[in-house]
PDB file as gemmi writes it, atoms N, CA and C in Angstrom:
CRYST1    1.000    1.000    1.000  90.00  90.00  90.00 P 1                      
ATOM      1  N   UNK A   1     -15.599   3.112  20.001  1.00  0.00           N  
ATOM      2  CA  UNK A   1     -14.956   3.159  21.293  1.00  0.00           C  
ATOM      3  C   UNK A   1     -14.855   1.745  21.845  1.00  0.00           C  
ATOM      4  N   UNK A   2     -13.553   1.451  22.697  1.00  0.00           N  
ATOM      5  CA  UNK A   2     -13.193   0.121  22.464  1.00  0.00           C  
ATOM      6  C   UNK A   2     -13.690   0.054  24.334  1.00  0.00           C  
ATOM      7  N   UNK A   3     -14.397  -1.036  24.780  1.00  0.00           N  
ATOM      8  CA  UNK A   3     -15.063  -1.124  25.887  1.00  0.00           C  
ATOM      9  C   UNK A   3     -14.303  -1.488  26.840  1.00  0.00           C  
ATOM     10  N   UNK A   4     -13.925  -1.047  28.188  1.00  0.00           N  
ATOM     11  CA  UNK A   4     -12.655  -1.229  29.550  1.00  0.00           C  
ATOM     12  C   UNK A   4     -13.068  -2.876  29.821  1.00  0.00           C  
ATOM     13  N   UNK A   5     -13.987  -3.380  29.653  1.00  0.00           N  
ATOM     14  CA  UNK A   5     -14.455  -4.459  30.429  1.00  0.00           C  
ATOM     15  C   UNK A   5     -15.518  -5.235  29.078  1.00  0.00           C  
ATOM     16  N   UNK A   6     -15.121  -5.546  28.011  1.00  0.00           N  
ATOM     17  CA  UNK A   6     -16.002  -5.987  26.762  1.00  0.00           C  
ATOM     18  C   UNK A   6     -17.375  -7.787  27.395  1.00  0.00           C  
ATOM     19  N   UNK A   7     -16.852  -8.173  28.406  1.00  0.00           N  
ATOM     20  CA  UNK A   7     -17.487  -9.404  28.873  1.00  0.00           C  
ATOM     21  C   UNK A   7     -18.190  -9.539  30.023  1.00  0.00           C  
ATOM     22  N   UNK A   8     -17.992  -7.984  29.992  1.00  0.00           N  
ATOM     23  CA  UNK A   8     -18.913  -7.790  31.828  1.00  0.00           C  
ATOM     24  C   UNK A   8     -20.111  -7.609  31.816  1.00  0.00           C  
ATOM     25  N   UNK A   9     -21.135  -8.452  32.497  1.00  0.00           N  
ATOM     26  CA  UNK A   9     -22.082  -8.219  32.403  1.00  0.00           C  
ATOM     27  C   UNK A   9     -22.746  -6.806  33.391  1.00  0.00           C  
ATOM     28  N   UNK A  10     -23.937  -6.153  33.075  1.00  0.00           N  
ATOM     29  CA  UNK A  10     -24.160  -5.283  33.758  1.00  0.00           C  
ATOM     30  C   UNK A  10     -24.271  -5.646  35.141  1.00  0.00           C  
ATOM     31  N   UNK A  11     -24.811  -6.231  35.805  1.00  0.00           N  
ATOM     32  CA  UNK A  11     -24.849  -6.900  36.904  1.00  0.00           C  
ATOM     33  C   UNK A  11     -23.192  -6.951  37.303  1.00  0.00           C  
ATOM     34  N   UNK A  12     -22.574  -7.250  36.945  1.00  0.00           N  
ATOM     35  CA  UNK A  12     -21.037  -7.615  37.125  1.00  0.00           C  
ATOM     36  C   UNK A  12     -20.030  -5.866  37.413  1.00  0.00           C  
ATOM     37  N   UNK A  13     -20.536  -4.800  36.444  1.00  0.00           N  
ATOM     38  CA  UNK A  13     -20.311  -3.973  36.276  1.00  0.00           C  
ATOM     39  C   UNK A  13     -20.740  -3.057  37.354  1.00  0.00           C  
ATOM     40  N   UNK A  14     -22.334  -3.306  37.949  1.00  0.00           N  
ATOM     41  CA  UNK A  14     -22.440  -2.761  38.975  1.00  0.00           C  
ATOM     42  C   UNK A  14     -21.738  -2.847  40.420  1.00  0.00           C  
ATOM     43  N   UNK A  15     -21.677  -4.175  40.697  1.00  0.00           N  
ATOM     44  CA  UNK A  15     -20.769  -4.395  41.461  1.00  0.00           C  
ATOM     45  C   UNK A  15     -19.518  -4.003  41.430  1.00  0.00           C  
ATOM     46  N   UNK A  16     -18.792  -4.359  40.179  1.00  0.00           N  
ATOM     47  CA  UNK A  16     -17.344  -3.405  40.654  1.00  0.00           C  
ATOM     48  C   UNK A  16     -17.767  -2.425  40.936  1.00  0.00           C  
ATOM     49  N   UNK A  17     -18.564  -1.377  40.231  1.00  0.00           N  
ATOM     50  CA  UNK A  17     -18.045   0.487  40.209  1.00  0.00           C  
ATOM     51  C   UNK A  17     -18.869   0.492  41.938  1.00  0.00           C  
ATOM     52  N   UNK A  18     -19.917  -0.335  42.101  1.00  0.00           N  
ATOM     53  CA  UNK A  18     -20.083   0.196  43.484  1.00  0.00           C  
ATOM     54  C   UNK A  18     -19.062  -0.026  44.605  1.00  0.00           C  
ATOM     55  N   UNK A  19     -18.283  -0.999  44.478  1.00  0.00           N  
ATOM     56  CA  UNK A  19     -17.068  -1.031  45.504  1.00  0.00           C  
ATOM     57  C   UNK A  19     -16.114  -0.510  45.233  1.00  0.00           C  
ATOM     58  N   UNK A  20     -15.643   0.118  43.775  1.00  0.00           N  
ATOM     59  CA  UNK A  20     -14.385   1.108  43.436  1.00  0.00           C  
ATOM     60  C   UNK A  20     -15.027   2.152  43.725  1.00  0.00           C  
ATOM     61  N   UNK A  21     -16.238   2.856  43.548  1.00  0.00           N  
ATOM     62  CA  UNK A  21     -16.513   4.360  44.511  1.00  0.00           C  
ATOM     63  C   UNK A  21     -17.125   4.378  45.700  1.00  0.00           C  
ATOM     64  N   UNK A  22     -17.100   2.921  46.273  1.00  0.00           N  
ATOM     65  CA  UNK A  22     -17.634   3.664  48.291  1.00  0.00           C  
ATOM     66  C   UNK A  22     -16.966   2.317  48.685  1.00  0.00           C  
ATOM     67  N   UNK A  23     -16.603   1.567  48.256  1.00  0.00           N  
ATOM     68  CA  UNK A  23     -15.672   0.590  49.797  1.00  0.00           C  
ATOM     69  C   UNK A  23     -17.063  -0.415  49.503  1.00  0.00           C  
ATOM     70  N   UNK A  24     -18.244  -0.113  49.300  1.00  0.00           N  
ATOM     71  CA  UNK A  24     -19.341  -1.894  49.858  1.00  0.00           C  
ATOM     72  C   UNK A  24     -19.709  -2.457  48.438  1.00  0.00           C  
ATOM     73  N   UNK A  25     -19.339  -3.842  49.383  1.00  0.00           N  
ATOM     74  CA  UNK A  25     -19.270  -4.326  48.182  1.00  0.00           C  
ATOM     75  C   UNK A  25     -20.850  -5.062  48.252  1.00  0.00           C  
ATOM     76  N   UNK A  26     -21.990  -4.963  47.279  1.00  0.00           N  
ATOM     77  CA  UNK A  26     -23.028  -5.489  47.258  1.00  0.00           C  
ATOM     78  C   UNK A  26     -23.607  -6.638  46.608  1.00  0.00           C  
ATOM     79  N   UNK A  27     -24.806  -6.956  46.543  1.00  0.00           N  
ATOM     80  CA  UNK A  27     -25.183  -8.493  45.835  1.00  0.00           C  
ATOM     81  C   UNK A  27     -26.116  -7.182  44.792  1.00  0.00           C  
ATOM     82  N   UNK A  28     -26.767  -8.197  43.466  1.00  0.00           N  
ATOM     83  CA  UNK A  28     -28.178  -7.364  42.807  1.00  0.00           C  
ATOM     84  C   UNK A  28     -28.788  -7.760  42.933  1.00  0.00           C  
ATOM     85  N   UNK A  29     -29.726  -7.233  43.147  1.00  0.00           N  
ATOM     86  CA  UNK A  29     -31.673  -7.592  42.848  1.00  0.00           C  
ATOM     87  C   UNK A  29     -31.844  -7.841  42.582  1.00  0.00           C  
ATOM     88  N   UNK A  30     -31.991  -6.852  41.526  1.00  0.00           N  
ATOM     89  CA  UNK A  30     -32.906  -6.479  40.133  1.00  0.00           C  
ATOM     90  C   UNK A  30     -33.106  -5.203  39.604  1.00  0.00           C  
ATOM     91  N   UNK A  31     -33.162  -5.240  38.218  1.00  0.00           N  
ATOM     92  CA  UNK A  31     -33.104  -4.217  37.481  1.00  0.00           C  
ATOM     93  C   UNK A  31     -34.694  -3.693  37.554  1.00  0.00           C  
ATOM     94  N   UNK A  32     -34.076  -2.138  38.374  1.00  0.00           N  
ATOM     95  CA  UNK A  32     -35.580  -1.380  38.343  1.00  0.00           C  
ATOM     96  C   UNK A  32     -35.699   0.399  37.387  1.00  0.00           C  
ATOM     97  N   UNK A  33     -34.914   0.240  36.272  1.00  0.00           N  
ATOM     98  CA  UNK A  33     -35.221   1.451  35.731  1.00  0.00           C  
ATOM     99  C   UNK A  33     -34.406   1.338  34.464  1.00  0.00           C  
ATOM    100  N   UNK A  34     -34.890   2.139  33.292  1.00  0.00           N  
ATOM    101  CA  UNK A  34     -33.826   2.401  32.329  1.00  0.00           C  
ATOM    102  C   UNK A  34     -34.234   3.940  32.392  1.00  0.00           C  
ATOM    103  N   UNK A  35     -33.496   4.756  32.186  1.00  0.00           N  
ATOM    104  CA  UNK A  35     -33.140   5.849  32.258  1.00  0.00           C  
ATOM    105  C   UNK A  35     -32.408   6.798  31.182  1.00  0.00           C  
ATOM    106  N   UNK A  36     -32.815   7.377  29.909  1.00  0.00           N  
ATOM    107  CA  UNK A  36     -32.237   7.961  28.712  1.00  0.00           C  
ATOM    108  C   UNK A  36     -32.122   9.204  28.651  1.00  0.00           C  
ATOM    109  N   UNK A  37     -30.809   9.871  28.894  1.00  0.00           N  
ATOM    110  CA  UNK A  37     -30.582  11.133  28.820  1.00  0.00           C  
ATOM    111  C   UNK A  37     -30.274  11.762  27.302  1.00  0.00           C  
ATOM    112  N   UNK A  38     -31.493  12.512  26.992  1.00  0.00           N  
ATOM    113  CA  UNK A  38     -31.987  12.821  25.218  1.00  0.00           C  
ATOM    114  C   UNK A  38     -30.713  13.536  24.684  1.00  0.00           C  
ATOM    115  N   UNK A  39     -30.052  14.799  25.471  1.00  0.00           N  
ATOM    116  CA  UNK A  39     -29.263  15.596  25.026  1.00  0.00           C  
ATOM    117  C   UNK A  39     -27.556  15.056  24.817  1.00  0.00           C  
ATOM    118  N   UNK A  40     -27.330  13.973  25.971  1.00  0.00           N  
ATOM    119  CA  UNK A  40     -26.304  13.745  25.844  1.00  0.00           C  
ATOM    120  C   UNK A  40     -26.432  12.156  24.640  1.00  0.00           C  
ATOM    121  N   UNK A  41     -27.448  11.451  24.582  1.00  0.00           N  
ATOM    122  CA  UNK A  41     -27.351  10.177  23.970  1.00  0.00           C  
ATOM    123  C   UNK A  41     -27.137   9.100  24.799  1.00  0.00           C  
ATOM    124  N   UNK A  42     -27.071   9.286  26.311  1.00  0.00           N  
ATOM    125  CA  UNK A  42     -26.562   8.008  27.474  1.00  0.00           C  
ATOM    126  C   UNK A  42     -27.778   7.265  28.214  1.00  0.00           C  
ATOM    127  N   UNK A  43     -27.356   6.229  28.019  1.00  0.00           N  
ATOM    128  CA  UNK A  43     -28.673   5.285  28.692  1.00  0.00           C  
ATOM    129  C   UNK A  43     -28.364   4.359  29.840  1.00  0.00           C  
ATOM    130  N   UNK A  44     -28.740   4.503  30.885  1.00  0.00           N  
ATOM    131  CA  UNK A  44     -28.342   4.190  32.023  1.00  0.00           C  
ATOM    132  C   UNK A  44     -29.436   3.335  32.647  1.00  0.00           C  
ATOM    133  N   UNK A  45     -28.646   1.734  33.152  1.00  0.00           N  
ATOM    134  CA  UNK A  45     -29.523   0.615  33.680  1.00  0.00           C  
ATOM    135  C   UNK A  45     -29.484   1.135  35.377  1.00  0.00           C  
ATOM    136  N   UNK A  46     -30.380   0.677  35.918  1.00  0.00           N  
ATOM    137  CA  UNK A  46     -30.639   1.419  37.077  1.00  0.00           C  
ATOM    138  C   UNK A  46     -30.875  -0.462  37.934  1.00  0.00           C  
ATOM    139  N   UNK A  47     -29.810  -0.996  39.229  1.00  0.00           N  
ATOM    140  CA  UNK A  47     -30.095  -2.681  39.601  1.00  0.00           C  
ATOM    141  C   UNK A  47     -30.669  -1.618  41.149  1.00  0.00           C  
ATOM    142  N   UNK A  48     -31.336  -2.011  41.657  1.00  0.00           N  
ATOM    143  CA  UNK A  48     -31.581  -2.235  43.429  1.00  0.00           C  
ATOM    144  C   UNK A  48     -30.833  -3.575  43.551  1.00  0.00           C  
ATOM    145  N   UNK A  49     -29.795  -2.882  44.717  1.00  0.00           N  
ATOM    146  CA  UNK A  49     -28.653  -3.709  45.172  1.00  0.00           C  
ATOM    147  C   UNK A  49     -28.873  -3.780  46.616  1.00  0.00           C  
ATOM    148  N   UNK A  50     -28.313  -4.987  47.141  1.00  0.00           N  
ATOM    149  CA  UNK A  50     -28.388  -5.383  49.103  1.00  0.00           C  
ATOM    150  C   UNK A  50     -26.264  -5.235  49.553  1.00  0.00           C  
ATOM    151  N   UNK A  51     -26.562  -4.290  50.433  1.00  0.00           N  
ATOM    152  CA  UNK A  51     -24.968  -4.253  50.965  1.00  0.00           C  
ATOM    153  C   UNK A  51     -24.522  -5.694  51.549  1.00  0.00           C  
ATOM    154  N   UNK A  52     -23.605  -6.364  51.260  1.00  0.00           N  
ATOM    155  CA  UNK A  52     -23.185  -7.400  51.767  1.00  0.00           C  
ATOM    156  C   UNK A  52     -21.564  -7.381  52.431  1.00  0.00           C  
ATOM    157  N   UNK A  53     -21.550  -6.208  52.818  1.00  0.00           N  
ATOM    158  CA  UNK A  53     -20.002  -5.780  53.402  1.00  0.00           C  
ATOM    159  C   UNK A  53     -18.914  -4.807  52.866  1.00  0.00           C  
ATOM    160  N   UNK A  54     -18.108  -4.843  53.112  1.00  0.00           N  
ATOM    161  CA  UNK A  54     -16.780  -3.725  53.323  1.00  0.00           C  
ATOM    162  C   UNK A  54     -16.886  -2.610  54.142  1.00  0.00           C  
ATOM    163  N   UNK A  55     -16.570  -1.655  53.824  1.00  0.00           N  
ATOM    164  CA  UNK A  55     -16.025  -0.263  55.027  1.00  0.00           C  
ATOM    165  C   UNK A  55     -16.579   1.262  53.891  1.00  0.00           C  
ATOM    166  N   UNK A  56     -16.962   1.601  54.350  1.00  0.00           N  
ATOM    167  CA  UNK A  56     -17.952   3.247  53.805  1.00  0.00           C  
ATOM    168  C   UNK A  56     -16.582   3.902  53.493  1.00  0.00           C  
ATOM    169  N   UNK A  57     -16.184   4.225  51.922  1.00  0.00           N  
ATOM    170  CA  UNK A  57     -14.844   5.291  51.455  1.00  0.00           C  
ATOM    171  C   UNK A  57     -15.466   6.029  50.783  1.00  0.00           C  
ATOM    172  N   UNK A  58     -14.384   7.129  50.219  1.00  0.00           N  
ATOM    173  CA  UNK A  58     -14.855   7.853  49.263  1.00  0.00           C  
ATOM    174  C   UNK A  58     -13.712   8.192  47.856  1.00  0.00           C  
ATOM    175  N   UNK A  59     -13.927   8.054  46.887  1.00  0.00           N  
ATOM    176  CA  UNK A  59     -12.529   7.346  45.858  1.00  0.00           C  
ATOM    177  C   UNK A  59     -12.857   9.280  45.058  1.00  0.00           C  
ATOM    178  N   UNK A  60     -12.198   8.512  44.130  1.00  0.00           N  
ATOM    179  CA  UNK A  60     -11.930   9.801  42.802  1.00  0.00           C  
ATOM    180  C   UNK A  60     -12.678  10.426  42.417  1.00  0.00           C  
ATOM    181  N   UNK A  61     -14.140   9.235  42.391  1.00  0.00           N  
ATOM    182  CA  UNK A  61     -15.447   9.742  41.700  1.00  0.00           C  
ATOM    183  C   UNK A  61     -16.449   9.756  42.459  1.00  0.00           C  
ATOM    184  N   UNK A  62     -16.089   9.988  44.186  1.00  0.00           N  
ATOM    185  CA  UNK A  62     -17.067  10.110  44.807  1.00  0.00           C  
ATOM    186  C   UNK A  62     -16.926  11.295  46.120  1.00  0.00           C  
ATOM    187  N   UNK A  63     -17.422  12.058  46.745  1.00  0.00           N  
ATOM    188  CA  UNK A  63     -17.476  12.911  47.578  1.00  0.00           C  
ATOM    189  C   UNK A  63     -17.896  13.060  49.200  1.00  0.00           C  
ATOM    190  N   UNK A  64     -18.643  11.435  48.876  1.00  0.00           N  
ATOM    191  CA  UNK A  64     -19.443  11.087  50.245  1.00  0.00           C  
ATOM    192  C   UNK A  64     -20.304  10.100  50.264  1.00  0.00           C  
ATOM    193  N   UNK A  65     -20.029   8.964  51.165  1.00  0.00           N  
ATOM    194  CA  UNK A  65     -20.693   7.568  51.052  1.00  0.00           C  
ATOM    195  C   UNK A  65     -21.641   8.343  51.837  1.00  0.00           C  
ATOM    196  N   UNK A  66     -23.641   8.438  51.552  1.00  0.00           N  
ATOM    197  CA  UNK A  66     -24.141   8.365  52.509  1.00  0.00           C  
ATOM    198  C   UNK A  66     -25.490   7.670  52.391  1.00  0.00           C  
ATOM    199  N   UNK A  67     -26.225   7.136  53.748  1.00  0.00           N  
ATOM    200  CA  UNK A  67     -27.035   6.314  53.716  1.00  0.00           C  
ATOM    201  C   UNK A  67     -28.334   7.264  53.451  1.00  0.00           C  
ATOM    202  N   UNK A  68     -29.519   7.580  52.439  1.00  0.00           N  
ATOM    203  CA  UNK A  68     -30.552   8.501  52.305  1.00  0.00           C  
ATOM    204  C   UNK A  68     -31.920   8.054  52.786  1.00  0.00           C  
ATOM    205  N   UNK A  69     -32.991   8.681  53.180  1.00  0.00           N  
ATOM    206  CA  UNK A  69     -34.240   7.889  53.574  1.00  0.00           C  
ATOM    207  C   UNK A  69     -35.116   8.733  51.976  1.00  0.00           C  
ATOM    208  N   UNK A  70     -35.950   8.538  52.017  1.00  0.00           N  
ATOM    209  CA  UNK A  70     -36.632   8.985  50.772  1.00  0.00           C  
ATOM    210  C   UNK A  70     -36.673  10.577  50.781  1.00  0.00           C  
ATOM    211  N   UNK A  71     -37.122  11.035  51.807  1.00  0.00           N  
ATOM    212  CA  UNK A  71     -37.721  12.371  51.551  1.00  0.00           C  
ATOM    213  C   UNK A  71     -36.387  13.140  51.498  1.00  0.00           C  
ATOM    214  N   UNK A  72     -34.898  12.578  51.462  1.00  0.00           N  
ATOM    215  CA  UNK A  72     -34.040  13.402  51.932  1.00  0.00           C  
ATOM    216  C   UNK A  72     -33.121  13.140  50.274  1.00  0.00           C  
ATOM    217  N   UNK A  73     -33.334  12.165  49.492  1.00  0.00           N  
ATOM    218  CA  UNK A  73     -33.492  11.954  48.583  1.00  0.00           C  
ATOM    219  C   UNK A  73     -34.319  12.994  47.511  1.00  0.00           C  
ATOM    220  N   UNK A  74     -35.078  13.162  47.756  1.00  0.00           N  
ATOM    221  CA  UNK A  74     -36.187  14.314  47.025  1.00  0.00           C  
ATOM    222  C   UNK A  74     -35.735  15.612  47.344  1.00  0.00           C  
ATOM    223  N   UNK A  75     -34.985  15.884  48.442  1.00  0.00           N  
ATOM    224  CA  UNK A  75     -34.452  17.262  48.835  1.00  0.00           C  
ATOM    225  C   UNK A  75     -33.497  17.307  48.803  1.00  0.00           C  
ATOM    226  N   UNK A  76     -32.447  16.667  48.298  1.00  0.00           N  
ATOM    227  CA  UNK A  76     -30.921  16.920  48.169  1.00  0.00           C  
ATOM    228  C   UNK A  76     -30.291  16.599  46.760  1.00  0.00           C  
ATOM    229  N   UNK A  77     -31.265  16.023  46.040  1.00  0.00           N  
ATOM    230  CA  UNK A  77     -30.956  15.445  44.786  1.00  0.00           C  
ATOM    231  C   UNK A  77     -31.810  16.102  43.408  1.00  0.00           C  
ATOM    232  N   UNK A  78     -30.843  16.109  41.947  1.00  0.00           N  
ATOM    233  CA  UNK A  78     -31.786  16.513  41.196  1.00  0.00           C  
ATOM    234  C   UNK A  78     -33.054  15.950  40.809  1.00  0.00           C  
ATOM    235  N   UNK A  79     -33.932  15.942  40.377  1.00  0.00           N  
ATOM    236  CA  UNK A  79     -35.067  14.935  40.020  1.00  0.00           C  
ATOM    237  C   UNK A  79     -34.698  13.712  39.055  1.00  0.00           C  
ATOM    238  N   UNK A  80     -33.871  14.276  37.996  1.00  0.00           N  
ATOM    239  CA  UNK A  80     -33.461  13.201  36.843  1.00  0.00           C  
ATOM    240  C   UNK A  80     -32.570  12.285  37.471  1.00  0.00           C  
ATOM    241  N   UNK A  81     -31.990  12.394  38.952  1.00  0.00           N  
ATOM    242  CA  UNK A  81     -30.944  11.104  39.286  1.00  0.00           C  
ATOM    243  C   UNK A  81     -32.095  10.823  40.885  1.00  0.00           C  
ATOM    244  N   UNK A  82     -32.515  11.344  41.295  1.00  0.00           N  
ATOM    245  CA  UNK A  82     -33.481  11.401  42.716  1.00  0.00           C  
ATOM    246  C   UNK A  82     -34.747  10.083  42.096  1.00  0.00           C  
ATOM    247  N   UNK A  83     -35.383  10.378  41.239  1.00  0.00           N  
ATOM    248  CA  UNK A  83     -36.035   9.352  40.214  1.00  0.00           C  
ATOM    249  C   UNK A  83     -35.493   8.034  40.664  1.00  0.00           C  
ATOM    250  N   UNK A  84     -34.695   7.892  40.168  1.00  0.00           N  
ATOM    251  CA  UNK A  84     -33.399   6.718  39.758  1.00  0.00           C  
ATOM    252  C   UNK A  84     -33.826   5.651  40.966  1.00  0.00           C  
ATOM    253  N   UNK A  85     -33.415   6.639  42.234  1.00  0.00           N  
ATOM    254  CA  UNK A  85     -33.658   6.128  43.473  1.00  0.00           C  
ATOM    255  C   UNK A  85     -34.473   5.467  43.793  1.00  0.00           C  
ATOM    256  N   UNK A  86     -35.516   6.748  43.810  1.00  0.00           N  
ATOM    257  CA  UNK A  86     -37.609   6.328  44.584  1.00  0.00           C  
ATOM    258  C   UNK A  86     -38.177   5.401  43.013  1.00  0.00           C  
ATOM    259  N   UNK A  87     -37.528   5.552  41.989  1.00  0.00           N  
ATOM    260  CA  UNK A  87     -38.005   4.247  41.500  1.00  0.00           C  
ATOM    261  C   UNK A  87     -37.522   3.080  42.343  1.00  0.00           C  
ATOM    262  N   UNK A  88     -36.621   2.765  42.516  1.00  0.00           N  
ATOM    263  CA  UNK A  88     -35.904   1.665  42.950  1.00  0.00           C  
ATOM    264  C   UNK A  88     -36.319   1.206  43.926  1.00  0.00           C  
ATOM    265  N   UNK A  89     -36.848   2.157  44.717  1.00  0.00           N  
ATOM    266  CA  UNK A  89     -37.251   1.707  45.989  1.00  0.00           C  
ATOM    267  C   UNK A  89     -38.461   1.327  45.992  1.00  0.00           C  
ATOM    268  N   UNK A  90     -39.374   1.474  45.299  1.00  0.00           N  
ATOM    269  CA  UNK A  90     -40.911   1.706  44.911  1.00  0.00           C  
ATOM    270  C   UNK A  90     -41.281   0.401  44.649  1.00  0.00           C  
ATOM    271  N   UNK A  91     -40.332  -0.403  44.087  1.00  0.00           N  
ATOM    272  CA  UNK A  91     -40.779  -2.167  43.802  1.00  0.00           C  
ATOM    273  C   UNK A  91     -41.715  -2.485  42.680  1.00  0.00           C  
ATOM    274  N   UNK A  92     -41.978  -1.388  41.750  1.00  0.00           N  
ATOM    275  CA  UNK A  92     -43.158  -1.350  40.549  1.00  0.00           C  
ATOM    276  C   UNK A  92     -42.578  -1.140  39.482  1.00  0.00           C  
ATOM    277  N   UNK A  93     -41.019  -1.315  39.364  1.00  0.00           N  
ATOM    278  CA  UNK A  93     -40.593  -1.467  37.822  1.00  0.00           C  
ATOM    279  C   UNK A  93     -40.431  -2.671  37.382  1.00  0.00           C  
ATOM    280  N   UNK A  94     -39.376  -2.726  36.071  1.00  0.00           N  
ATOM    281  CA  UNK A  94     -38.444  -1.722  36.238  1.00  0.00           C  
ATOM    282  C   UNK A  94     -39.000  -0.360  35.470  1.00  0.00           C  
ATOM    283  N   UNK A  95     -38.994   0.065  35.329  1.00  0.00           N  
ATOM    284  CA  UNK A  95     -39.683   1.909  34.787  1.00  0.00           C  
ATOM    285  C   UNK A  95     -38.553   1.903  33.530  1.00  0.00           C  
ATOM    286  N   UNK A  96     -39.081   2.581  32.231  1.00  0.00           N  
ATOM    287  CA  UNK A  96     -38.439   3.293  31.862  1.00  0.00           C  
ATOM    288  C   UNK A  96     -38.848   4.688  31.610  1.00  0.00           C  
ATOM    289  N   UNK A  97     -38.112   5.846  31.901  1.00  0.00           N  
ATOM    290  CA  UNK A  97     -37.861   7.378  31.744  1.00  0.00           C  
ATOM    291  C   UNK A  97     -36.955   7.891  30.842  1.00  0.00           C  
ATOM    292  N   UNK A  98     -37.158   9.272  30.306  1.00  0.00           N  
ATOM    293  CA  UNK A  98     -36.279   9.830  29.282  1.00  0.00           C  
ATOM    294  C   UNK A  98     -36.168  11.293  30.741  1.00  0.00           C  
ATOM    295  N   UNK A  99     -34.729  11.964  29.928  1.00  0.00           N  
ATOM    296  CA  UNK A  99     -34.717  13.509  30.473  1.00  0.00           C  
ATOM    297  C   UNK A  99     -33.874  14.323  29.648  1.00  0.00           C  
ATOM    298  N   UNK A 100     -33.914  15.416  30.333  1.00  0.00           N  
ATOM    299  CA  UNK A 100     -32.965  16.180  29.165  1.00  0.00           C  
ATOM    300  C   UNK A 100     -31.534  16.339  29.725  1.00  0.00           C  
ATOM    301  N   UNK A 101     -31.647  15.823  30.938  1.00  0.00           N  
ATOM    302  CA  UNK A 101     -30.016  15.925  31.743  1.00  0.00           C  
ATOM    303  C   UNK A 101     -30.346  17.160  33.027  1.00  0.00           C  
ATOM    304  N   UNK A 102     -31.662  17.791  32.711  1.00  0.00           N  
ATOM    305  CA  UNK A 102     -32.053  18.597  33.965  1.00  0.00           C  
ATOM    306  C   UNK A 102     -33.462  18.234  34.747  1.00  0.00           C  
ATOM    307  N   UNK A 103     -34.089  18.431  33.306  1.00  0.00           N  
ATOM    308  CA  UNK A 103     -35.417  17.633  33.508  1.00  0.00           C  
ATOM    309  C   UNK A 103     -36.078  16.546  32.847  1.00  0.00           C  
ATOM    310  N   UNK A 104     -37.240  15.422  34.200  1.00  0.00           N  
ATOM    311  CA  UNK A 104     -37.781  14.317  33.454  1.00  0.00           C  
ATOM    312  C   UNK A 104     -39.043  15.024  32.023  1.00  0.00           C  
ATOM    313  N   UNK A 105     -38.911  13.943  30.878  1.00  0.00           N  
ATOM    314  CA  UNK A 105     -39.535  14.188  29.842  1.00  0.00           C  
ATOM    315  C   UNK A 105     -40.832  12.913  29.859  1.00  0.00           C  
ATOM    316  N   UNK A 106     -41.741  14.058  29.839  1.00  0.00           N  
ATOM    317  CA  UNK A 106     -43.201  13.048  30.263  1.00  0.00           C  
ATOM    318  C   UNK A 106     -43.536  12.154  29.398  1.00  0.00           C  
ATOM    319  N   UNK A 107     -43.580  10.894  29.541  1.00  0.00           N  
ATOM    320  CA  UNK A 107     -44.261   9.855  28.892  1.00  0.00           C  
ATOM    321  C   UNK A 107     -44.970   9.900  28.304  1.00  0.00           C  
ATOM    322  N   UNK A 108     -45.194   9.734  26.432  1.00  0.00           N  
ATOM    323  CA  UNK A 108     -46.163   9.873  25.458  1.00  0.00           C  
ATOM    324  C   UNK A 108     -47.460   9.178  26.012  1.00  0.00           C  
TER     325      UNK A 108                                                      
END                                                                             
């Protein structure tokens, strides 16, 4: 499979897709998670990003820009993408996790 963007770095990558699905455009951190979904084969870098401007949208691949506090995070989200988050926020990675696409798979 031939790659949309072959020279982009992840860092680079985050930034676009976060301003092509909500309007803000952000700076990165740092990378706080890797994340491997067993059933499908997809491995997903997880940056804690700082908003540095634009306007709150909602595009093709998104349903609703909204701002979450933790616990609302844990109650509105599945665990395998809710994770993603309260790692991020937690400041003790970057973590890596496996799942099956429903549920996290416990660390040997």
């Amino acid at each position: 499979m031939e790659e949309k963007w072959p020279h982009e770095t992840p860092e680079a990558g985050v930034v676009r897709e976060v301003l092509e699905e909500t309007g803000i455009h952000v700076e990165v951190d740092e990378l706080t998670g890797v994340y491997k979904n067993t059933t499908r084969g997809i491995v997903a870098l997880v940056f804690r990003c700082k908003p540095s401007g634009g306007t709150e949208r909602t595009s093709a691949e998104s349903v609703a820009v909204e701002w979450l506090t933790q616990e609302q995070i844990s109650e509105r989200m599945s665990e395998v993408y809710a994770i993603r988050l309260l790692d991020a926020l937690d400041g003790a990675g970057p973590h890596v996790r496996s799942h099956d696409g429903k549920h996290l798979i416990p660390a040997r």
